[in-house]
C-alpha positions in Angstrom: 64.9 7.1 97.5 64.9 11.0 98.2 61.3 10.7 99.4 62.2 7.8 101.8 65.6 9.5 102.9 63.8 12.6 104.4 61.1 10.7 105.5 63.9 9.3 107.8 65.4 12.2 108.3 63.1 15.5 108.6 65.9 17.2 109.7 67.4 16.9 106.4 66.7 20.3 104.6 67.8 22.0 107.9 71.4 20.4 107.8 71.7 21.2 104.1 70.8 24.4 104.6 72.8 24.9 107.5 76.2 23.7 105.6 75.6 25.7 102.9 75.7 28.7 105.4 78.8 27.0 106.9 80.3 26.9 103.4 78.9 30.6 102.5 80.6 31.9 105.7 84.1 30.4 105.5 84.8 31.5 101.9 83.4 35.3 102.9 86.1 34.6 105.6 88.3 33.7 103.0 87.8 36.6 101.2 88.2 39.6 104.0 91.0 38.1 106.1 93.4 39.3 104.0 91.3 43.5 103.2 93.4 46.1 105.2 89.5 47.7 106.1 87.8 45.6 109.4 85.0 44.0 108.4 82.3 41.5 109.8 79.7 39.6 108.9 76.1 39.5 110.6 73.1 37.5 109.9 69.8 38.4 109.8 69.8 39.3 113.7 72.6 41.2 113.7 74.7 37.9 115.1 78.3 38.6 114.4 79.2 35.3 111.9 83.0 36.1 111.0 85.2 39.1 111.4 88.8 39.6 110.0 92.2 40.2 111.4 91.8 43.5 111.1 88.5 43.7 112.8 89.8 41.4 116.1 93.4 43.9 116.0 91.2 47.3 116.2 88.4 46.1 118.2 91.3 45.0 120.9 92.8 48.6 120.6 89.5 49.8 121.7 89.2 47.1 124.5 86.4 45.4 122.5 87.4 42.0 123.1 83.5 40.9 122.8 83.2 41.8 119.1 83.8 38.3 118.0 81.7 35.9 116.0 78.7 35.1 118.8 78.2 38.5 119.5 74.8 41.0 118.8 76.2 43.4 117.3 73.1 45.8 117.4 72.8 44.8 121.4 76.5 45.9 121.8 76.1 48.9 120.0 72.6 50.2 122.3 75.2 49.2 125.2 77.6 51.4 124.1 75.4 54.4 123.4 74.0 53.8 126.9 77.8 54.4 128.2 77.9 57.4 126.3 79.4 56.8 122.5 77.5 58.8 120.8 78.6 57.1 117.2 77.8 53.5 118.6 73.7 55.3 119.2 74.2 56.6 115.4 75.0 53.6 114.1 71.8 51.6 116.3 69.7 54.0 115.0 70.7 53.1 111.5 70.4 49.5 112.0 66.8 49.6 113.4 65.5 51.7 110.1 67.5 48.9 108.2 65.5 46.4 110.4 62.2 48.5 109.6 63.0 48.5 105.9 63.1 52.0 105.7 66.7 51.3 104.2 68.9 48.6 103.1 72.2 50.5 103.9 73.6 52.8 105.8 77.1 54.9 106.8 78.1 57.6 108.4 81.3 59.6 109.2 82.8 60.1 112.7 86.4 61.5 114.5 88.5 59.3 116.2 88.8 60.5 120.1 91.8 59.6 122.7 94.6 57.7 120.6 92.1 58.2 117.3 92.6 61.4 118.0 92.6 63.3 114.7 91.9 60.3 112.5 88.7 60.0 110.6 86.2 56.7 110.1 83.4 55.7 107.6 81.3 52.9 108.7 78.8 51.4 106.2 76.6 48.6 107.1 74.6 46.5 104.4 72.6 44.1 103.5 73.1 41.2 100.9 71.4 38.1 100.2 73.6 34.9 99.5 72.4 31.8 98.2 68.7 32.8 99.5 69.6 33.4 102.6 70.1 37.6 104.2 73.5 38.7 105.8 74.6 41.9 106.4 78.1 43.7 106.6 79.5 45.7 108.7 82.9 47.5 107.2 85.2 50.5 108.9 87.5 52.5 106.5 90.0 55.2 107.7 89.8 58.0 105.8 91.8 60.6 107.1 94.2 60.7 104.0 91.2 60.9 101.8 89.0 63.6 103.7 92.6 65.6 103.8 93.1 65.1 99.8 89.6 66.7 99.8 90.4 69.6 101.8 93.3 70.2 100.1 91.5 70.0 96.9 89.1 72.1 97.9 91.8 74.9 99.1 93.8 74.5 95.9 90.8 74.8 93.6 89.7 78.3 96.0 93.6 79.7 95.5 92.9 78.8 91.7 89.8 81.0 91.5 91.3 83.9 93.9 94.3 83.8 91.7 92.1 83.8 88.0 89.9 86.9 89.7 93.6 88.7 91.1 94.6 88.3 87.5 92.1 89.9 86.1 91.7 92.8 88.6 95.4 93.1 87.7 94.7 93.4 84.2 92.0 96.0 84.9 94.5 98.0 86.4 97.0 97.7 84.3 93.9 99.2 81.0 93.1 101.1 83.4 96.3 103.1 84.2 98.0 103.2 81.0 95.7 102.6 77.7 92.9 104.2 79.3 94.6 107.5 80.0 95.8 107.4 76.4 92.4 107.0 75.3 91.3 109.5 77.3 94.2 111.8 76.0 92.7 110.8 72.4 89.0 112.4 73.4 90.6 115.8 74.6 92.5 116.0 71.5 89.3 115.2 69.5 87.9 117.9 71.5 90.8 120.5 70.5 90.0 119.7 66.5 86.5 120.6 67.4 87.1 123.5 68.3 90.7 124.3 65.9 89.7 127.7 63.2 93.5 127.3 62.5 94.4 124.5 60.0 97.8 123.9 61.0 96.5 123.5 64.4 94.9 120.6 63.4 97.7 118.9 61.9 99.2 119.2 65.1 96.5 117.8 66.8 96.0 114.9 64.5 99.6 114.1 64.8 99.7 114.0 68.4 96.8 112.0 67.9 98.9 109.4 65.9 101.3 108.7 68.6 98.7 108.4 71.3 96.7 105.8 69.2 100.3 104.1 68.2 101.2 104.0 72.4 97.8 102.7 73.0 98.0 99.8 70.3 101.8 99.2 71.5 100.4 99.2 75.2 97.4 96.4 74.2 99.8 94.6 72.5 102.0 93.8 75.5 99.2 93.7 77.8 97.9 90.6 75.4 101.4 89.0 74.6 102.5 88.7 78.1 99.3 87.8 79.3 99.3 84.8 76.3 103.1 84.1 75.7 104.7 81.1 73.4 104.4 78.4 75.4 106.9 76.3 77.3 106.0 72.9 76.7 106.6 73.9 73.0 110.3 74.7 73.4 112.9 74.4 75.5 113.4 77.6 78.5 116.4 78.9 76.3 114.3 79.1 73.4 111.2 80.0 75.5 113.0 83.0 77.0 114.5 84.4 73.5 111.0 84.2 72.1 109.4 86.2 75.1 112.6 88.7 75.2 112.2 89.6 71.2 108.3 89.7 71.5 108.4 92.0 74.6 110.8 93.9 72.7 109.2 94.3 69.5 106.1 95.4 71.3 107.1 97.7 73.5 109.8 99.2 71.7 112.2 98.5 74.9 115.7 96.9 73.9 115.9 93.7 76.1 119.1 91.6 75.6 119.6 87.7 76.6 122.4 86.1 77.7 122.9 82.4 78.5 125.9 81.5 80.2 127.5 77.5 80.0 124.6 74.5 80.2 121.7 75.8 82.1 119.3 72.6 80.4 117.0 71.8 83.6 116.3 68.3 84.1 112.6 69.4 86.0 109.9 71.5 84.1 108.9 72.7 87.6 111.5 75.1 87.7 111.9 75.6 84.0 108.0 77.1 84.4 109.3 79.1 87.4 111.9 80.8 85.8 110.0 81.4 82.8 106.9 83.2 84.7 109.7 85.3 86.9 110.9 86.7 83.8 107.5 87.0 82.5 106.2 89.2 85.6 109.6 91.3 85.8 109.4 92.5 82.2 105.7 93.4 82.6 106.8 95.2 86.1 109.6 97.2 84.1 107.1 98.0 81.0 104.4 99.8 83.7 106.4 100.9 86.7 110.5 101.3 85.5 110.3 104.0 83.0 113.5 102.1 82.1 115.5 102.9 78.4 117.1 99.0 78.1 116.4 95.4 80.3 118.5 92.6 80.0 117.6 88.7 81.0 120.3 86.3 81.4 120.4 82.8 83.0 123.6 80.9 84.4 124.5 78.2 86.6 126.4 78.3 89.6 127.3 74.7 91.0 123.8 72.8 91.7 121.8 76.4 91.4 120.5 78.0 88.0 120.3 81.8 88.4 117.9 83.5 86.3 118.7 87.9 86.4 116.5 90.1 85.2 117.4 93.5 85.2 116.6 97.1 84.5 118.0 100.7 84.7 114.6 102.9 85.9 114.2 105.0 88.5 114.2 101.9 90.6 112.1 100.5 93.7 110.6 103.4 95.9 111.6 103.0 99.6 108.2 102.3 100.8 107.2 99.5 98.3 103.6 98.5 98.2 103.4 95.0 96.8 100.8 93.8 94.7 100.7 89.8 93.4 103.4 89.9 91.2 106.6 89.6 93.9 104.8 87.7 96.7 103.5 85.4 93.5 107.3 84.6 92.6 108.8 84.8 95.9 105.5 81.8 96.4 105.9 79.9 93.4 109.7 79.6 93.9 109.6 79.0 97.4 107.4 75.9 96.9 110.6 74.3 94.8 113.4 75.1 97.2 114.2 78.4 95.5 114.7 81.9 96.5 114.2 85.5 95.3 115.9 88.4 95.7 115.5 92.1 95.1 118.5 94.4 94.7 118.1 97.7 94.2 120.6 99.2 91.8 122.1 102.5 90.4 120.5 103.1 88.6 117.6 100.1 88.5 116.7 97.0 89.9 117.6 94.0 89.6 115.7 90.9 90.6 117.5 86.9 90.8 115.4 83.9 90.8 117.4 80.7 92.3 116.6 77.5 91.7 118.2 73.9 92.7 119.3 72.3 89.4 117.9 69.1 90.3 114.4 68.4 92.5 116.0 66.7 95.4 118.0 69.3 96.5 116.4 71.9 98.7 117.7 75.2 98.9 118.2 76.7 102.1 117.8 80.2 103.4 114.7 82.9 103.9 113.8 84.6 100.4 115.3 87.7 101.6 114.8 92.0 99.8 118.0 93.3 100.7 118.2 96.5 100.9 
């Protein structure tokens, strides 16, 4: 019967063959109608079978009411090029080494021009074989969000490397300046026992020697402590500020009170890790630069702001104040959560306020200000 039915009907395998294309196309229609990305589907000539909405809505942006099922899509693109479009001549290019087999995909990334302007496209064309037979699809993403979620990747993971080598020059400085000198003070009283003949000269020497070596240790110390503190996620910033106040203390030999004034709990760790690293760099800036006797820390909310005061009673801020990292870091860090910081110079001392909005929808207003 099947031998005498094609016999009758050579045409036969060609029909079947032809509905099973029919049927291959409508459920690929099926499938991309509903994709936000514009996508078509070509056969082995580059005939455009089926397109989506998306595909019919952007290619009549563009005036491109031609690229509809019917159309060479490899013809249109050479025409294109010939008018000028330099991305439609990329993408013909790519589509003859496809046809030459020296590939079986291709994309490439291009800028939107006129209303595109400052948007960004992929286009990826491929090949695929469906039920023995070859297609190919074309496919257009936008992705301008995603090439900007690069960049700012990439900026974010540079600031994060500037910031790791800032920190360590800082620390360099900071051996530099202070346990260095007291090292070096060390080797010139090493040099005076040398060259003692008197024996109670030497006890002075090696006595002197003793406090050096006990600053030097005390200077390490706080050098390593605030440079590794308790951390926050373990406690809670109350508890988080009295463990850094007493270790600060303890290793500097600095008396540093805390004072907490009504319910300062902040729902956002944000700001809690703010707060905490404002403290943080304003007791290391009183141990090197203050010469200060006594500090004090205290935290207290006014309304919808926490206020976090750290002050000191050194020979306070010279007039001409050349920054390092540690103000512009703060004045950054809180800045980025709606907060401010000020500078106050007092008498004696300074006194530095970090603001912050209690909750992270509201915005403080207002330029973070150094009075004078």
């Amino acid at each position: 019967m099947k031998r005498d039915f094609q016999s009758q009907h050579p045409d036969a395998p060609a029909a079947e063959e032809s509905a099973g294309r029919s049927a291959s196309i409508e459920v690929f229609q099926q499938i991309i109608n509903g994709l936000p990305e514009q996508i078509a589907l070509l056969d082995s000539d580059w005939n455009i079978l089926a397109v989506n909405d998306a595909w019919i809505k952007t290619a009549a942006l563009y005036g491109f009411f031609e690229l509809q099922p019917g159309t060479n899509y490899y013809e249109f693109c050479q025409a294109q090029s010939a008018k000028g479009h330099s991305s439609a001549g990329i993408v013909a290019v790519g589509i003859r080494e496809m046809g030459a087999g020296l590939r079986d995909s291709f994309r490439f990334v291009y800028h939107g021009s006129d209303r595109w302007e400052g948007f960004a496209f992929q286009l990826c064309v491929n090949r695929l074989e469906i039920a023995g037979q070859t297609f190919a699809t074309v496919t257009r993403y936008n992705i301008t969000e995603l090439l900007e979620l690069r960049r700012l990747r990439e900026g974010f993971s540079h600031s994060l490397i500037e910031g790791q080598a800032e920190e360590r020059r800082r620390i360099a400085r900071e051996l530099h300046d202070s346990t260095m000198q007291l090292l070096v003070a060390l080797g010139l009283s090493l040099g005076q026992i040398k060259r003692a003949r008197k024996p109670e000269v030497t006890v002075d020497v090696v006595a002197e020697m003793e406090l050096l070596l006990g600053e030097a240790q005390r200077e390490l110390r706080s050098i390593s402590y605030l440079a590794h503190p308790p951390l926050l996620e373990e406690k809670g910033l109350a508890d988080a500020l009295q463990g850094l106040v007493e270790g600060f203390g303890r290793r500097t030999q600095l008396p540093v009170s805390l004072r907490i004034e009504g319910d300062v709990q902040i729902p956002w760790r944000p700001a809690e890790v703010a707060i905490y690293r404002m403290a943080q760099e304003a007791l290391s800036n009183i141990h090197r630069h203050a010469h200060a006797t006594e500090a004090s820390v205290s935290l207290c909310r006014r309304k919808d702001m926490v206020h976090a005061v750290v002050a000191d009673n050194g020979i306070g801020m010279p007039t001409q104040v050349r920054y390092g990292v540690g103000l512009p870091g703060m004045r950054e860090r809180l800045g980025e959560l709606g907060g401010r910081l000020t500078v106050r110079r007092a008498s004696p001392g300074t006194t530095l306020i970090a603001s912050l909005p209690m909750d992270s929808r509201i915005r403080a207003v207002g330029d973070l200000a150094v009075p004078g």
